[in-house]
FITORTOR-506329 format. One line per 5 residues: for each residue x, y, z of N, C-alpha, C. Coordinates in steps of 0.2 Angstrom, whole numbers. Layout:
BEGIN
X/Y/Z/X/Y/Z/X/Y/Z  ...
***
This chain:
BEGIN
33/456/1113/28/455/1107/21/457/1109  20/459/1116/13/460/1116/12/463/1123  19/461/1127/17/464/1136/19/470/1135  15/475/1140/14/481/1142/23/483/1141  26/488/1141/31/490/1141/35/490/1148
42/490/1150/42/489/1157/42/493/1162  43/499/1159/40/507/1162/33/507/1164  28/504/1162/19/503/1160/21/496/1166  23/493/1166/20/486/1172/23/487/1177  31/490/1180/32/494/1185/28/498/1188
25/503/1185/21/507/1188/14/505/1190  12/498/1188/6/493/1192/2/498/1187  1/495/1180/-6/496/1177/-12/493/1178  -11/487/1182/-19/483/1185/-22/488/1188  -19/494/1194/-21/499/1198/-23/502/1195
-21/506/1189/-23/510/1184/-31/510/1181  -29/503/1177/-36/502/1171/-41/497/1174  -41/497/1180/-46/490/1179/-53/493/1179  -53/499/1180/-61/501/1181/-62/503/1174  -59/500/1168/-60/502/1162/-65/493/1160
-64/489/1162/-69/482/1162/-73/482/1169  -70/485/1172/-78/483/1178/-84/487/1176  -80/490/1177/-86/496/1173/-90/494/1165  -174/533/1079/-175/532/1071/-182/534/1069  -182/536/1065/-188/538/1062/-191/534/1057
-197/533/1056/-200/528/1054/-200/531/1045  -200/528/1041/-197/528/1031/-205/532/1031  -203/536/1025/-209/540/1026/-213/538/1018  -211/531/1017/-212/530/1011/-216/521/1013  -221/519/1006/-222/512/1010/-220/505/1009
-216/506/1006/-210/498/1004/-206/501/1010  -204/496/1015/-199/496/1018/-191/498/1017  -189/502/1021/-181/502/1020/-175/499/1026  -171/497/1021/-165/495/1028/-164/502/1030  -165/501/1037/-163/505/1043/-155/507/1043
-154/511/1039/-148/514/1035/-146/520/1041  -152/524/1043/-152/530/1046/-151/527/1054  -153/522/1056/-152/520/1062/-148/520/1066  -144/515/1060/-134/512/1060/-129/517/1059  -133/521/1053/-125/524/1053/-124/532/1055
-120/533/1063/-120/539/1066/-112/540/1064  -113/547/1067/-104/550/1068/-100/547/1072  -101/542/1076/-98/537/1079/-93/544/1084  -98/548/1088/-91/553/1092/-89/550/1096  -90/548/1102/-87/544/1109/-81/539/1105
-80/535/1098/-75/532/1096/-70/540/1093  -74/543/1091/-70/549/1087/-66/551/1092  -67/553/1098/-65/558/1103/-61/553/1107  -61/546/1107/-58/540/1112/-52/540/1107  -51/542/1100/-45/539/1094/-40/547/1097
-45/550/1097/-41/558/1094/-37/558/1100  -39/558/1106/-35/557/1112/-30/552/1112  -29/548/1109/-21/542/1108/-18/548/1106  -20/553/1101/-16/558/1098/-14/563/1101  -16/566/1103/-19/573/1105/-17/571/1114
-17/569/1117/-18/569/1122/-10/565/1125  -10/558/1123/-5/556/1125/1/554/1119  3/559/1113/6/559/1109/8/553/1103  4/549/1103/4/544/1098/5/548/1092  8/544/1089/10/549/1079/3/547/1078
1/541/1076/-6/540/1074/-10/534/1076  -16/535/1074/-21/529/1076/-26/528/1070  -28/521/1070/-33/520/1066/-37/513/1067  -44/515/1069/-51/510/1071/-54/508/1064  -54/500/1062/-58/499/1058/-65/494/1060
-70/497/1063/-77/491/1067/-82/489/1061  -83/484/1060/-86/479/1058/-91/472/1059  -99/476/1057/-104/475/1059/-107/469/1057  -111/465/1060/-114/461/1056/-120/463/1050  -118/459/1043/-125/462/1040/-131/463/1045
-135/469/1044/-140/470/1045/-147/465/1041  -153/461/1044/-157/456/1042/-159/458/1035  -163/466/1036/-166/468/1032/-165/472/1026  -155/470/1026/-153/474/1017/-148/477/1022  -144/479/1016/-137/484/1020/-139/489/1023
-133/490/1026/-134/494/1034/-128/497/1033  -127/501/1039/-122/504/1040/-116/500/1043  -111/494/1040/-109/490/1043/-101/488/1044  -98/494/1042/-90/495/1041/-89/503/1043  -86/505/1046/-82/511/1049/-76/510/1048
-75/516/1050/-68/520/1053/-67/525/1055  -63/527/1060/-61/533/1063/-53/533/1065  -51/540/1062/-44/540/1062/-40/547/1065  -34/547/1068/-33/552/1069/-25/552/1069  -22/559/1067/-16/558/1066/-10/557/1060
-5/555/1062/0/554/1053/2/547/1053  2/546/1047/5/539/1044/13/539/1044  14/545/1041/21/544/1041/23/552/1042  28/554/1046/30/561/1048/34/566/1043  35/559/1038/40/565/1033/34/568/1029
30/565/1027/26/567/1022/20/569/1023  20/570/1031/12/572/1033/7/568/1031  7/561/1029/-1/558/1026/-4/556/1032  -10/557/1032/-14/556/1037/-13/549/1039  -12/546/1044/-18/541/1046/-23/539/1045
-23/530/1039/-28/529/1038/-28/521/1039  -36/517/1040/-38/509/1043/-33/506/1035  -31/506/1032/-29/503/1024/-21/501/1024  -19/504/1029/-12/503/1027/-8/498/1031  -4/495/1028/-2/487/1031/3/490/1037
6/487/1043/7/488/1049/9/482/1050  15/481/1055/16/473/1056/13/472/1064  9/466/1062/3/462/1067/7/462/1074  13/458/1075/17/459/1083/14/449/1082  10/450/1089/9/444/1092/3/441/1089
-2/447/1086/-10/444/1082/-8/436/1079  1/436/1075/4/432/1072/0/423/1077  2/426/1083/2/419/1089/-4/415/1086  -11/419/1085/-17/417/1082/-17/410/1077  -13/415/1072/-13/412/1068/-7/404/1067
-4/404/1073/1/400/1072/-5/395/1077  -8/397/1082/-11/394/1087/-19/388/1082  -18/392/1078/-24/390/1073/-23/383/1068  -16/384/1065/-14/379/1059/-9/373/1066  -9/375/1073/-8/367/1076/-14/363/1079
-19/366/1079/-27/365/1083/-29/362/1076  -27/362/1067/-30/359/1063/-25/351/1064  -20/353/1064/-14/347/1065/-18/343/1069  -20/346/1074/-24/341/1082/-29/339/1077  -33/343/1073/-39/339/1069/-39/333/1064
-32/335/1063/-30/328/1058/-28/324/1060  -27/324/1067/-22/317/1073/-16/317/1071  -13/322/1071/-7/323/1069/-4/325/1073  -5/329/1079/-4/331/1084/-9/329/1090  -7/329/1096/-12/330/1101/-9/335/1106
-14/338/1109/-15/343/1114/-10/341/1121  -12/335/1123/-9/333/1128/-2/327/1130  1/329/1123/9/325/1120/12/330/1123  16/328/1124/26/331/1127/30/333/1122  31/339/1123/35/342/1116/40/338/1114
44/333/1118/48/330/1118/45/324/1113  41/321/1111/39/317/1108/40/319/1101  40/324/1098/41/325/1092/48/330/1091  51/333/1096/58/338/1096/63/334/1103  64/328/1102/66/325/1108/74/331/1109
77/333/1115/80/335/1119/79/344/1116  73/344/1113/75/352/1113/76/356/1119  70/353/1124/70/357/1131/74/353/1136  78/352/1136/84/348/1142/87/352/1146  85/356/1148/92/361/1150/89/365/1155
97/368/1160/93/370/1166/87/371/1170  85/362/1172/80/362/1177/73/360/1173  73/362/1166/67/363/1160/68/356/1157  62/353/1155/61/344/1152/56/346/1147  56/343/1141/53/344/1137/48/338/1137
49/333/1142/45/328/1142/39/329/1149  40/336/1150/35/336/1155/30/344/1153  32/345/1147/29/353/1143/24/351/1137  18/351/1140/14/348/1133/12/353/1127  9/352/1121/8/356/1114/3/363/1122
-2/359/1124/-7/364/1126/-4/370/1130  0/370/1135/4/371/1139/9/378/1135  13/376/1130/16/380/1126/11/385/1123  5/383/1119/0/388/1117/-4/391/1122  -6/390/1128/-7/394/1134/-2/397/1139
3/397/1135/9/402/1140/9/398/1148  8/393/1148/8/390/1154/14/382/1154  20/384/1151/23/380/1150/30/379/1156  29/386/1158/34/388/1165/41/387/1161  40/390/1155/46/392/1149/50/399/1151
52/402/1149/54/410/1151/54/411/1143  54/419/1142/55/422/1136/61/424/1134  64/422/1128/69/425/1127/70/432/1126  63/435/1125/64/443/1124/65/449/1131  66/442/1135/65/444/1144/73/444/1145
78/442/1140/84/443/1140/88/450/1140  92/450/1145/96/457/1145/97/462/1140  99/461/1135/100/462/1129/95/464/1127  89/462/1125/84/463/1125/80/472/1127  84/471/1133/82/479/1137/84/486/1131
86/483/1126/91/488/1121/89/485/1114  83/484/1110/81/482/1107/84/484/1098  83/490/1099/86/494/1093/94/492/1091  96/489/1094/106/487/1095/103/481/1090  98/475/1089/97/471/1085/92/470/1079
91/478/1075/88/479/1073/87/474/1066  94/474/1065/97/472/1059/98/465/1058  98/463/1065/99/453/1064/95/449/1065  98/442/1060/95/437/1060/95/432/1067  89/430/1066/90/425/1072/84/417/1071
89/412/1072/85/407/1071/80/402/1077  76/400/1076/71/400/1081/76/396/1085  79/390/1085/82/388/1092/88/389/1094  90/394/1091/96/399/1095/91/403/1099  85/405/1098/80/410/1104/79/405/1111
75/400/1107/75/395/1111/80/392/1116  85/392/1117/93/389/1119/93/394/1122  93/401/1121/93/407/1125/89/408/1130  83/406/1128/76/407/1133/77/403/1139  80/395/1139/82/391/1144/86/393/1149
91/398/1145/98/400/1150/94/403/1155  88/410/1155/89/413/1160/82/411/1166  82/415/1172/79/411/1178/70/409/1174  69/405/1179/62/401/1179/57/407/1181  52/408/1177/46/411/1181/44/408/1185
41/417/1189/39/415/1198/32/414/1197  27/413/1190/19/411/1191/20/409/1186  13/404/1188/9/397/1183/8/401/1174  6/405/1173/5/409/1168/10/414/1166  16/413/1160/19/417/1160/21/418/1151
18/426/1149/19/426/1142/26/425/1139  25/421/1135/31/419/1131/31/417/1122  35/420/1122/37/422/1112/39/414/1111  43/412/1116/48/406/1113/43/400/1112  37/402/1117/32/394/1117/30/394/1111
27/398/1109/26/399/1100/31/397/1094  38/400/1095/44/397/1092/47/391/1094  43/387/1096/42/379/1099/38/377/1094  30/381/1096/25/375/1091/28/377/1084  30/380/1081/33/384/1074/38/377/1072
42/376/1078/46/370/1075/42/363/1076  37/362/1082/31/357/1079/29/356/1072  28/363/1070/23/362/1064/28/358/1061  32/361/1059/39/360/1053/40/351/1055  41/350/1060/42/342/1062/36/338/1060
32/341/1060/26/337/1059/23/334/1051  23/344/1049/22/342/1043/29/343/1036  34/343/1039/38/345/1033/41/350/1030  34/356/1031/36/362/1029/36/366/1034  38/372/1031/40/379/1036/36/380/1040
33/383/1046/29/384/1046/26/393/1043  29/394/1043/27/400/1038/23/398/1030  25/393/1028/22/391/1023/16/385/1026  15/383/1029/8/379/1030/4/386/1033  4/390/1038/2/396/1039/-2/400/1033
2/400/1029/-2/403/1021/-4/399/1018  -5/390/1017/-7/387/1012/-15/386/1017  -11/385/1023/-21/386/1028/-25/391/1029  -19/397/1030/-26/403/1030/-26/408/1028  -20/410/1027/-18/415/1021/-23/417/1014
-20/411/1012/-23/410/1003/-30/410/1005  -32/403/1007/-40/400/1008/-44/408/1009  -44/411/1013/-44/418/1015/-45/423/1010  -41/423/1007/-40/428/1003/-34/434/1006  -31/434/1009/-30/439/1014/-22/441/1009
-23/448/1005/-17/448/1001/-13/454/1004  -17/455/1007/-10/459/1012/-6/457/1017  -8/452/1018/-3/449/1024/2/445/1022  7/446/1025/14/440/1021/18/438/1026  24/437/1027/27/435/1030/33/438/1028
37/443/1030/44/446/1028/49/444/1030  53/440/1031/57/435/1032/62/438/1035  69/440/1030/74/444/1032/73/451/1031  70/454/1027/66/459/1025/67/465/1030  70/470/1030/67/472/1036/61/480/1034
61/478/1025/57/486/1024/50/483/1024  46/485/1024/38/485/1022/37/483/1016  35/480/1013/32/481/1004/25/484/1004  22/486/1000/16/492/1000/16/497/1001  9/500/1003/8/506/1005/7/503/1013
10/507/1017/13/505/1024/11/513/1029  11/511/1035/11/519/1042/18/517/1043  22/522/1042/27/521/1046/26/519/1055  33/516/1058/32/516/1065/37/519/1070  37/522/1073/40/526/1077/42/524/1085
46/526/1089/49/524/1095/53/530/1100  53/529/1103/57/535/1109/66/531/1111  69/533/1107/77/532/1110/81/533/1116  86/531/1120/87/531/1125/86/539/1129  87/543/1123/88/550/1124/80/553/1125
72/549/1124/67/552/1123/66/555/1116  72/555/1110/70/556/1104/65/551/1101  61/555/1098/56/550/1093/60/548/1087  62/539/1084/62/537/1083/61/533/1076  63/533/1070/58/528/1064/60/521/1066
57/516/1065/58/511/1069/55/506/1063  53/509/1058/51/504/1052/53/497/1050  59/500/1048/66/495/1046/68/492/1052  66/484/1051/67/481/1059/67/471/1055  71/467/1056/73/462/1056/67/457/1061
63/456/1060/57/451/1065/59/443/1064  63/441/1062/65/435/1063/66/434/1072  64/437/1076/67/436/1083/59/435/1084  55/435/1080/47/436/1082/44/429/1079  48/427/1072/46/422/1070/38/421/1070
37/413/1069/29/412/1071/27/415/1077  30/419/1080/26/422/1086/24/430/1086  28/431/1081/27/439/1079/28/444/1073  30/440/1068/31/442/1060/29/444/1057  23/442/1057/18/445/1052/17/452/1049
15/453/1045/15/459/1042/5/459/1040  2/464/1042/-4/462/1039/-7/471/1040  -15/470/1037/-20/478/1038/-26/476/1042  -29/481/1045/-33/481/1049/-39/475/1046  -41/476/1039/-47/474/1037/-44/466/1034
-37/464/1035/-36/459/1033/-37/453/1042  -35/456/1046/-32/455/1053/-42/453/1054  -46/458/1053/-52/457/1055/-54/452/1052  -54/451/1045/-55/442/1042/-54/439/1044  -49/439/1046/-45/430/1050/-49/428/1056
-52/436/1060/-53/432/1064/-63/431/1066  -65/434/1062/-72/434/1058/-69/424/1059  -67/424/1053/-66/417/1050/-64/413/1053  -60/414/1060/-58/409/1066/-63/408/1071  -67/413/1073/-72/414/1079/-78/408/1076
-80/410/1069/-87/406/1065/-86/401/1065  -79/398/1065/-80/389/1064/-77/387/1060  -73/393/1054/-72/392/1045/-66/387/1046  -62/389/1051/-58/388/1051/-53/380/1056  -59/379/1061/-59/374/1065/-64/371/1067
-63/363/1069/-71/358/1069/-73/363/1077  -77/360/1078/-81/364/1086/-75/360/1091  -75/358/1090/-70/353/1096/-64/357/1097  -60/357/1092/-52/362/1093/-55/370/1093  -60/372/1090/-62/379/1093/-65/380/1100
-66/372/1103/-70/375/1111/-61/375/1115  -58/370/1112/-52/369/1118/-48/376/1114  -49/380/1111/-44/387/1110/-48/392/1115  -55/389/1117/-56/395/1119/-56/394/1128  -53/389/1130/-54/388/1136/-49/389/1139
-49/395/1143/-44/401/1147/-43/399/1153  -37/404/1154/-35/401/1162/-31/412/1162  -33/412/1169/-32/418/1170/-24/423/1169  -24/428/1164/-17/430/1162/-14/436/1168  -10/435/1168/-5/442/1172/-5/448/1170
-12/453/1176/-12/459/1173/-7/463/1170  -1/462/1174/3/464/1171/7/466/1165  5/460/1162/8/459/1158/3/461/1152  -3/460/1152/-8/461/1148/-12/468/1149  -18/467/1153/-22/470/1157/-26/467/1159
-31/472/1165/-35/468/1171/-39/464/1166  -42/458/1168/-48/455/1166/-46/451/1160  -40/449/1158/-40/445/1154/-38/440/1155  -40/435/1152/-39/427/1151/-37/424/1144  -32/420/1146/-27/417/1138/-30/410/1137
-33/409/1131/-35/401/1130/-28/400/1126  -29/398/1119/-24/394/1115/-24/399/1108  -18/402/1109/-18/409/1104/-25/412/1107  -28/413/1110/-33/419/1112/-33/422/1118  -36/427/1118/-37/433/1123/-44/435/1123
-48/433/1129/-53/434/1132/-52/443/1139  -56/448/1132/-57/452/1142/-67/455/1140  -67/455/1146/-75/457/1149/-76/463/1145  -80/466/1142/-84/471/1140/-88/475/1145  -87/483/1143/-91/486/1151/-99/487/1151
-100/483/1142/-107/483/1141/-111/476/1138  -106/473/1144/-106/467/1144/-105/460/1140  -104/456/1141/-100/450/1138/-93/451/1137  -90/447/1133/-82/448/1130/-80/448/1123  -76/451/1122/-71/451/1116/-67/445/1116
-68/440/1109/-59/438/1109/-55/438/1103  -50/439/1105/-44/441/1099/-38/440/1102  -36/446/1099/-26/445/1102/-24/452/1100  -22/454/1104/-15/462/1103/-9/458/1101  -5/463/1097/2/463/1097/5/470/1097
13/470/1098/17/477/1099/25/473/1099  26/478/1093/35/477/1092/35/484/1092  45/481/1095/48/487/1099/50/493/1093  49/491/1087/49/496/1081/41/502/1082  37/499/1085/35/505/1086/25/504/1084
25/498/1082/17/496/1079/16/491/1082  9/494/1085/2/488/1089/-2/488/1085  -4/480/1084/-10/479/1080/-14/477/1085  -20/476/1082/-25/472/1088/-33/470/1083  -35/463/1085/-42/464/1081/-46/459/1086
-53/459/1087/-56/453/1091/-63/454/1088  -67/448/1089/-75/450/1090/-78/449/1093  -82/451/1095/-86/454/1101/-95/450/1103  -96/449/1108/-101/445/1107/-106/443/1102  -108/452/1099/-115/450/1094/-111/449/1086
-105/449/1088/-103/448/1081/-97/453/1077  -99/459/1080/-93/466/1079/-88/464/1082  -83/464/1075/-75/465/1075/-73/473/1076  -67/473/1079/-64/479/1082/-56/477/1078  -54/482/1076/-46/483/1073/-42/489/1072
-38/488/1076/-34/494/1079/-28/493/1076  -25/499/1075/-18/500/1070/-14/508/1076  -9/505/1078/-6/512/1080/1/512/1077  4/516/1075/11/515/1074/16/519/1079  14/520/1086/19/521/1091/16/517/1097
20/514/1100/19/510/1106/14/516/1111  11/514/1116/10/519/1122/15/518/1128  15/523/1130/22/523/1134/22/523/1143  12/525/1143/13/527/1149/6/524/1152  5/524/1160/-1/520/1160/-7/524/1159
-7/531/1158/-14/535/1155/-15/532/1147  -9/532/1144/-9/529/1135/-12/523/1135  -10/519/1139/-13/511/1141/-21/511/1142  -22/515/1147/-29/516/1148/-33/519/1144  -30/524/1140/-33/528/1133/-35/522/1128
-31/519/1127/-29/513/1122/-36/508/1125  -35/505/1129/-41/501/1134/-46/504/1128  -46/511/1133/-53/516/1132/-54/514/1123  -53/518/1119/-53/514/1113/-57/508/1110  -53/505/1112/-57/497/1110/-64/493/1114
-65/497/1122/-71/495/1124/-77/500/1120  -74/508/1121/-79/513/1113/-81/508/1107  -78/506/1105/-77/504/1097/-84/496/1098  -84/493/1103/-86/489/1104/-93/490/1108  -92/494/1112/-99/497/1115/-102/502/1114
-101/505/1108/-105/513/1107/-110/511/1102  -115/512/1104/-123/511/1101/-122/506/1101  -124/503/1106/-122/497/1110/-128/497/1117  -134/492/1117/-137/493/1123/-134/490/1129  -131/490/1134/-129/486/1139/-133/479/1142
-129/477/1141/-129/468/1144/-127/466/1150  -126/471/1153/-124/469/1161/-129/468/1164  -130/463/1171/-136/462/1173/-131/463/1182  -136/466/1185/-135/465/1194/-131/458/1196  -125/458/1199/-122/453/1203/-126/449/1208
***
């Protein structure tokens, strides 16, 4: 739902990308004007960083939607886009920031977000044993539920395995069409071996808190999910497609490489294996509300927003260099210094979303509808999102 692909982590992408994180005229009038002219450029270096996902390493399409803070003194230039490419193959429509796309893992956020409110209502706590509320769910092979706390499972740190790490799994399109309920995933994820480190992403730890929710409060958690941030939000493009497996709206198609290297439509896909961890259906500029809305406080007291943000370092492999996983987030370094936090997602149907924001306040949201397959795409992709967040951007780096 969001690790590099296993062609892309085989090949050691930490060796590849890590050097991608280390690494106006005055109004001629005399009532003052918003610095309109200032802010708003061609934005090339993101134009030329989009076109190259395209052009370069064959992505069907891309689309950047960046997101600025009001300017103090009147509107500014403070929403972009730059796109490159097709939405959908049969019809030639271009690639555009507007069209809904399924989120993958961003979902984690959101799922991460409505249990940290539970902790606010003492409804939950952080450091209970999943066992206390799902007694004998984790029992099995070696795994104890009374030793695997709520934090633990939102920080990938429950020493869980993934069910998506499943054999089967290596053949993803064979399951396109079926249902799966989250503790049938769950009971599968226990059968196979233990991870061999502290930090280890997994889909199932989320299809864990998902049944928290549900224990706790009653309902689905798909449906406390929307009644806490969905609605309040406004966010009317984003839903939750249940068994569903077409888009509803105006949608990108999503594309994939079949065993054969044919390119693939990969739209039509059953996400019920993704559940609260990955189901989501959402748009760039909806994806960027959420988390505008999460970072500010809208959404959590300061106390459950310090403990989402407090990270432990993630497996480049699995991610990329320089990242660190709080509770539903993802922290990585800026090459023009501070960080981003957000979350990426990627289903095997063929769409990556991603959104975060950035120290002064700029949100970044990326829409691809075919995975990257290779560690130059990966690193493109990187490239991408550090552009988008650093261009006309003065550097923040200081001397070690």
């Amino acid at each position: 739902m969001l690790s590099l692909p296993p062609t892309v982590r085989r090949a050691g992408v930490a060796a590849v990308v890590a050097g991608l994180v280390l690494s106006a005229a005055p109004a001629a009038f005399p009532r003052p004007r918003p610095p309109a002219a200032a802010h708003c450029g061609d934005h090339r270096q993101l134009q030329q960083a989009v076109r190259t996902l395209v052009a370069h390493d064959g992505i069907v399409g891309a689309a950047v939607l960046v997101t600025d803070p009001a300017h103090p003194d009147g509107p500014s230039c403070t929403r972009w886009t730059q796109t490159s490419g097709t939405a959908d193959l049969r019809t030639k429509r271009p690639m555009n920031a507007t069209d809904r796309l399924r989120a993958g893992s961003v979902t984690k956020t959101f799922t991460a977000t409505v249990v940290l409110q539970l902790v606010a209502e003492h409804r939950l706590s952080l450091d209970a044993p999943v066992d206390r509320h799902l007694p004998g769910l984790i029992r099995s092979h070696g795994h104890d539920g009374r030793r695997i706390t709520v934090r633990q499972l939102l920080q990938h740190t429950s020493g869980l395995p993934d069910h998506l790490d499943a054999p089967e799994w290596d053949h993803p399109e064979r399951m396109r069409r079926r249902h799966f309920e989250p503790r049938e995933l769950v009971a599968r994820a226990l059968e196979l071996p233990r991870p061999q480190s502290s930090w280890h992403y997994a889909t199932t730890n989320y299809l864990i808190a998902g049944l928290l929710i549900r224990e706790v409060t009653g309902n689905a958690p798909e449906a406390e999910i929307t009644r806490r941030i969905l609605r309040p939000l406004g966010l009317r493009d984003t839903y939750w497609p249940g068994d569903d497996i077409r888009l509803r709206g105006k949608h990108s198609r999503s594309y994939f490489a079949d065993q054969d290297g044919r390119r693939v439509d990969g739209t039509a896909w059953n996400m019920t294996f993704g559940g609260v961890g990955g189901a989501l259906v959402s748009t760039p500029a909806d994806l960027a509300r959420f988390a505008h809305a999460l970072l500010s406080g809208r959404l959590l007291p300061p106390a459950q927003l310090a403990a989402m943000r407090q990270t432990v370092a993630a497996d480049p492999d699995r991610i990329w260099p320089g990242a660190r996983y709080g509770l539903g987030l993802i922290s990585t370094p800026l090459r023009c210094g501070g960080a981003w936090w957000g979350h990426a997602g990627t289903v095997p149907g063929g769409h990556r979303a991603f959104t975060a924001v950035g120290p002064d306040g700029r949100s970044v949201s990326v829409a691809l509808n075919q995975v990257p397959s290779t560690l130059q795409a990966e690193q493109n992709f990187l490239d991408v999102v550090q552009t988008a967040f650093c261009e006309d951007r003065p550097s923040r780096r200081t001397s070690s």
